[in-house]
C-alpha positions as CSV (number, residue, x, y, z in Angstrom):
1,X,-7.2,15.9,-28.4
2,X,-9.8,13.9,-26.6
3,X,-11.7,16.2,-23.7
4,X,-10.1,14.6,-20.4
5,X,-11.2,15.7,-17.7
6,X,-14.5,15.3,-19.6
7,X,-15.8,19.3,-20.2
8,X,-18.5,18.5,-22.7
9,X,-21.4,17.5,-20.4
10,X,-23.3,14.8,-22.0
11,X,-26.9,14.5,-20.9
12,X,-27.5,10.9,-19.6
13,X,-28.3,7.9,-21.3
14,X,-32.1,7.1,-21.0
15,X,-31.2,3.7,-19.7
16,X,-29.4,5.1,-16.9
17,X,-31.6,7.5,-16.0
18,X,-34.7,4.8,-16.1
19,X,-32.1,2.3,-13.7
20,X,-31.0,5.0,-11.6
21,X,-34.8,6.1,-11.1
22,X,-35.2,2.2,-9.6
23,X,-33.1,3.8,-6.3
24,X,-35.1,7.0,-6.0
25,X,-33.2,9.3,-8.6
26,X,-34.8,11.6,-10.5
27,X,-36.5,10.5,-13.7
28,X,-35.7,13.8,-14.9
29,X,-32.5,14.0,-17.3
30,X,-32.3,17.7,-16.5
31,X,-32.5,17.3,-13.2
32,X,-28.8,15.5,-13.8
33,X,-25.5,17.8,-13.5
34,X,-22.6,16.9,-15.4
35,X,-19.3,16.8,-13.4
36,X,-15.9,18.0,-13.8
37,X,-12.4,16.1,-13.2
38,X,-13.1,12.6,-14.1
39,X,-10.6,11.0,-16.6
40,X,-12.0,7.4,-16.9
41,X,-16.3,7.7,-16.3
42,X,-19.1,10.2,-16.8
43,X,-20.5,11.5,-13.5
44,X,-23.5,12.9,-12.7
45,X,-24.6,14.9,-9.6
46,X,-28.8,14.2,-8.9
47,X,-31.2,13.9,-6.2
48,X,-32.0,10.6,-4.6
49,X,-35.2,11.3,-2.6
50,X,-33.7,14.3,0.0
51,X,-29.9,13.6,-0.5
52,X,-27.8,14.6,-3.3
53,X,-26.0,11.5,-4.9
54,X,-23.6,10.8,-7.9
55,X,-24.2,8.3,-10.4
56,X,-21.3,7.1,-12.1
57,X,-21.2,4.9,-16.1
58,X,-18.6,2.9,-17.0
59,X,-18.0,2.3,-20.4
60,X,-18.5,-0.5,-21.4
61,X,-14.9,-1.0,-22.8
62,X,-11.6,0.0,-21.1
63,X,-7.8,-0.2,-21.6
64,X,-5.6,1.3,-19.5
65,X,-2.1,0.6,-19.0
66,X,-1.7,1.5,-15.3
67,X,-5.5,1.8,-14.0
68,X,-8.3,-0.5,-13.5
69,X,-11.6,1.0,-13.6
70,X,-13.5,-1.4,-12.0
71,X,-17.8,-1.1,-11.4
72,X,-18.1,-4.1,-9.0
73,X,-14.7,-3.1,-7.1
74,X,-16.1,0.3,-6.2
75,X,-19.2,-0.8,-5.1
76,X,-17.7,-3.3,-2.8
77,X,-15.0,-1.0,-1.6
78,X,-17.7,1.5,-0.7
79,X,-19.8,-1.7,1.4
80,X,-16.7,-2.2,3.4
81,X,-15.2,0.9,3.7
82,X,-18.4,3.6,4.3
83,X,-18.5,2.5,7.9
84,X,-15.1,3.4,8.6
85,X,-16.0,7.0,7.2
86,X,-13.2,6.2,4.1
87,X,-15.8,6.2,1.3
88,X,-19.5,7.6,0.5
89,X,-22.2,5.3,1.3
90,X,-23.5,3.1,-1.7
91,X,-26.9,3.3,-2.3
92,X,-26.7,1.1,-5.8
93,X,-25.0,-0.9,-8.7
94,X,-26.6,-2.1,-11.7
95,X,-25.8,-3.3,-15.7
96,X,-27.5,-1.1,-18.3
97,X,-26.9,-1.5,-22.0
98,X,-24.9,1.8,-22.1
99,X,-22.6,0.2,-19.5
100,X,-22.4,-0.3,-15.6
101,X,-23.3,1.9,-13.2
102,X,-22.9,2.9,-9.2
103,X,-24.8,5.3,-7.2
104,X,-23.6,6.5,-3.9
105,X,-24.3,9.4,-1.6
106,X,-22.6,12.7,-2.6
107,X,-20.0,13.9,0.0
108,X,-20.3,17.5,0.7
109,X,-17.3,19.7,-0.2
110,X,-14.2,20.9,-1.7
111,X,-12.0,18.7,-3.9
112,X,-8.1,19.3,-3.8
113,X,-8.1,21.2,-1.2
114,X,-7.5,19.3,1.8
115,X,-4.7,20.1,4.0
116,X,-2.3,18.1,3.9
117,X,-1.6,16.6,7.4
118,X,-5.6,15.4,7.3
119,X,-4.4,13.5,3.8
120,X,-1.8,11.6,5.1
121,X,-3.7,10.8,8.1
122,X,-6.4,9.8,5.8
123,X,-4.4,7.5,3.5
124,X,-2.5,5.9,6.8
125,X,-5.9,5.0,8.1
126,X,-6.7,2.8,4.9
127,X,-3.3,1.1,4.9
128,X,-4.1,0.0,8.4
129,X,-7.4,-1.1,7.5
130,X,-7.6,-5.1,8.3
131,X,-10.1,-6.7,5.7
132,X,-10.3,-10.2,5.8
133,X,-13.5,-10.7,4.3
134,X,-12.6,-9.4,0.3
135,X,-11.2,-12.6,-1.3
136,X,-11.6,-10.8,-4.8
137,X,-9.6,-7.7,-4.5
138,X,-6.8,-8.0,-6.6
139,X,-2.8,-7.7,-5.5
140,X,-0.9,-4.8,-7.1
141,X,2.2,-6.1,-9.4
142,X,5.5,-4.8,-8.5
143,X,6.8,-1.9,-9.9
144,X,9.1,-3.3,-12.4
145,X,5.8,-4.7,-14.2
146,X,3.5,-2.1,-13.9
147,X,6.8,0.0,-15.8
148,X,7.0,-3.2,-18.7
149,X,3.4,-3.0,-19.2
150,X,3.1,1.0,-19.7
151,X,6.5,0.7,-22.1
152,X,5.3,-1.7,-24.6
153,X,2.2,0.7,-25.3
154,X,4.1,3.9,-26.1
155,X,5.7,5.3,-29.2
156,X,9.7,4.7,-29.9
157,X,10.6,8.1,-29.2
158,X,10.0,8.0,-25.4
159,X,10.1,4.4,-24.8
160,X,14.0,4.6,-26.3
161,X,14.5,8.0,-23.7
162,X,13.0,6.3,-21.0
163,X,15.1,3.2,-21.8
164,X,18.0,5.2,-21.3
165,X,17.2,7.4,-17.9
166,X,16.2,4.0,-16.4
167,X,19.4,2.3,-16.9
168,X,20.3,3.0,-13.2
169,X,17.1,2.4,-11.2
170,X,17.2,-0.9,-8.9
171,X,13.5,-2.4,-9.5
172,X,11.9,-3.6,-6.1
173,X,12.2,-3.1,-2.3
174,X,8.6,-1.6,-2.8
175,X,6.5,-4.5,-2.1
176,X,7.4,-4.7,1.8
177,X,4.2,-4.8,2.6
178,X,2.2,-6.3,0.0
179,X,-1.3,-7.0,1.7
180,X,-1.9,-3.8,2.6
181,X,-5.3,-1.7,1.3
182,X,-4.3,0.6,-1.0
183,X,-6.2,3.4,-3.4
184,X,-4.3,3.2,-6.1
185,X,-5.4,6.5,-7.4
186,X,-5.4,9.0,-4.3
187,X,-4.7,12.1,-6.6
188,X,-5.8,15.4,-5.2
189,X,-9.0,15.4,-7.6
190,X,-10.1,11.8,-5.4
191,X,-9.9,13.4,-1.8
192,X,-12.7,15.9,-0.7
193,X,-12.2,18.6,1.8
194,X,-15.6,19.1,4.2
195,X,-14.3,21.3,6.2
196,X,-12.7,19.3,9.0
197,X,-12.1,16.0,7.2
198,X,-10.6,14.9,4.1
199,X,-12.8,12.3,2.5
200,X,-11.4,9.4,-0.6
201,X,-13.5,9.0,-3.5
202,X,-13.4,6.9,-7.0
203,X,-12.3,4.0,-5.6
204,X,-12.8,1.7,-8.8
205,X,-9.3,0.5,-8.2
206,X,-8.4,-0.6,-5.1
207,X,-6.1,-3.8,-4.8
208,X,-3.7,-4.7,-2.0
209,X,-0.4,-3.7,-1.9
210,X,1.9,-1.6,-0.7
211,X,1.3,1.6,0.8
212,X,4.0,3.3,-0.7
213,X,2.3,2.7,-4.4
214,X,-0.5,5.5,-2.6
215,X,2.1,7.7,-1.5
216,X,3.8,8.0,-4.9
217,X,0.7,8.7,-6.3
218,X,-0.7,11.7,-4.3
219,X,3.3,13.2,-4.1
220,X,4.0,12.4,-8.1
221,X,3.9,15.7,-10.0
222,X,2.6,14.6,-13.1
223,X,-0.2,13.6,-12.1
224,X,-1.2,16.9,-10.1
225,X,-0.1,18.5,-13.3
226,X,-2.5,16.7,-15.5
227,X,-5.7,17.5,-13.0
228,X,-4.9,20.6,-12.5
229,X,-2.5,21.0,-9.4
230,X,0.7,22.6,-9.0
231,X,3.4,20.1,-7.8
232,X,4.0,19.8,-3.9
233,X,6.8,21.3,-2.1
234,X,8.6,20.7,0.3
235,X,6.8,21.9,2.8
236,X,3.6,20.6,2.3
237,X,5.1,17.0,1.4
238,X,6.6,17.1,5.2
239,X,3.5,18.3,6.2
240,X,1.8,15.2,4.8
241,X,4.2,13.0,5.8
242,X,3.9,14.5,9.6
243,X,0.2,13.6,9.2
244,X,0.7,9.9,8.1
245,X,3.0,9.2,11.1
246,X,5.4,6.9,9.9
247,X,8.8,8.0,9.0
248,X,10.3,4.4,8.0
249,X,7.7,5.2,5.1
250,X,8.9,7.9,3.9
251,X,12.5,6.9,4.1
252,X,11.3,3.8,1.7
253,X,9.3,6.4,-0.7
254,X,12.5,8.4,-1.3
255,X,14.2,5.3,-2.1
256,X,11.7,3.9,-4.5
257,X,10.4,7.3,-5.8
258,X,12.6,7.1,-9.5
259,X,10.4,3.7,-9.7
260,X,7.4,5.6,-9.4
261,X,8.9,8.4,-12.0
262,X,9.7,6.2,-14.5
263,X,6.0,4.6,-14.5
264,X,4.5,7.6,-14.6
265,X,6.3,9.2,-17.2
266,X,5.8,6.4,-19.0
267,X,2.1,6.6,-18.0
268,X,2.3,10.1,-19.5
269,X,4.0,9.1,-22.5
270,X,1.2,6.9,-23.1
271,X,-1.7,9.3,-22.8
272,X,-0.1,11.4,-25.2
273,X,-0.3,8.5,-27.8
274,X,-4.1,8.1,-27.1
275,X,-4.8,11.6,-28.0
276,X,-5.6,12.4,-24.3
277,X,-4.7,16.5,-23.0
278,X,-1.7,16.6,-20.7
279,X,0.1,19.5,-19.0
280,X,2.7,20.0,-21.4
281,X,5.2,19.8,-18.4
282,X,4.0,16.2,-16.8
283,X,6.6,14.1,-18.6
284,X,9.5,16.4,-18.2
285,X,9.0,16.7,-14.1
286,X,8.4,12.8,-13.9
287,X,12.3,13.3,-15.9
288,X,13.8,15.6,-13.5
289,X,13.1,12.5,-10.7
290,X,14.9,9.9,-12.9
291,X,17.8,12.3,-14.1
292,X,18.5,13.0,-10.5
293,X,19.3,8.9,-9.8
């Protein structure tokens, strides 16, 4: 199985050292710390000058079904959004052979550990974020597309079982709000916890859309089973609902939520095929949604 979230520490690339050196890091490579929980990049933790700061490689290829992983979209996000306290301050971008790279101010903290009423405030204050000046972030497709495009890419077995426990969803009546900021990836392991605040990170793909794509993210199972999380309960789901203040919203995510279930199952279905680790219970809870339509 491939190592996801990467555990082997790689040190960094010479090139990315030497470009990441141009913005005050250190030129040392074992000054660099490997870090834990990221499933798409490698990430390192160094100085830059008197502040901690992570640098972050893309590869230079990429293919994923349901996430973008996008150099130049975080680096933007983090211009527009930093200001509003919704994502670390850049402090640089640049192309090295190896691949792309962004530097940005370490946030100081615990990761998936934020209460939950200070995460659903959080992710309501980015869907009421008005940004009018970012003609290139992308629009979200709708859910029955995002479901199409996962199911072509996986094996028979689970494409023919999903095929079946889909039969009654009703595609749509998720896109009420389609210019909307959204995350796209607000799992647990993306939200830091400093103490008082709850603070988003990794945001290489951000697109507008609906808000409700966020909140099935954060509340789907499978995906807090496959970094680590146990799934939520009920408690703390109404606690994070309380906190996002908007209960029309969470009508619409109960509505849509076997949408979501079905994508993400097929999304774990799909990692499986790539030889990537997932808890061996992330496609059966993603099931127990859709079997309950």
């Amino acid at each position: 199985m491939k190592p996801s979230p990467f555990t082997v520490f790689m040190p960094p690339p010479q090139d990315v050292v030497a470009a990441a050196a141009a913005f005050g890091a250190s030129a040392d490579p074992t000054d660099w710390i490997g870090q834990s929980g990221a499933h798409s990049n490698q990430v390192w933790s160094v100085a830059v000058g008197n502040k901690s700061a992570i640098v972050k490689l893309f590869p230079m290829a990429w293919h994923n079904p349901l996430f973008d992983n996008t150099a130049a979209l975080e680096a933007q996000a983090l211009t527009h959004l930093h200001h509003l306290n919704l994502a670390p301050k850049l402090i640089g971008s640049v192309n090295c052979p190896t691949g792309e790279i962004v530097i940005y101010e370490k946030i100081s903290g615990t990761v998936g550990r934020s209460p939950e009423n200070l995460v659903g405030a959080l992710l309501s204050q980015v869907h009421k974020t008005a940004l009018e000046n970012w003609p290139s972030l992308p629009k979200a497709a709708n859910t029955a597309e995002i479901f199409q495009n996962i199911l072509q890419n996986i094996p028979y077995a689970p494409r023919k079982k999903l095929a079946l426990v889909t039969k009654k969803i009703t595609w749509g009546a998720c896109d009420q709000n389609p210019n909307k900021l959204i995350h796209f990836d607000p799992t647990p392991a993306n939200i830091v916890f400093d103490g008082s605040s709850a603070h988003l990170i990794d945001w290489q793909t951000p697109k507008w859309g609906d808000p409700v794509h966020d909140v099935a993210l954060y509340l789907s199972p499978s995906m807090r089973l496959n970094y680590g999380y146990l799934p939520i309960d009920e408690t703390a789901e109404a606690e994070f609902f309380c906190g996002y203040g908007d209960p029309d919203l969470r009508d619409r995510w109960q509505r849509v939520k076997p949408q979501f279930s079905a994508i993400l199952a097929a999304y774990v279905a799909w990692r499986i095929d790539q030889g990537f680790a997932c808890h061996p219970d992330a496609f059966e809870a993603e099931l127990e949604n859709l079997q309950a339509v």
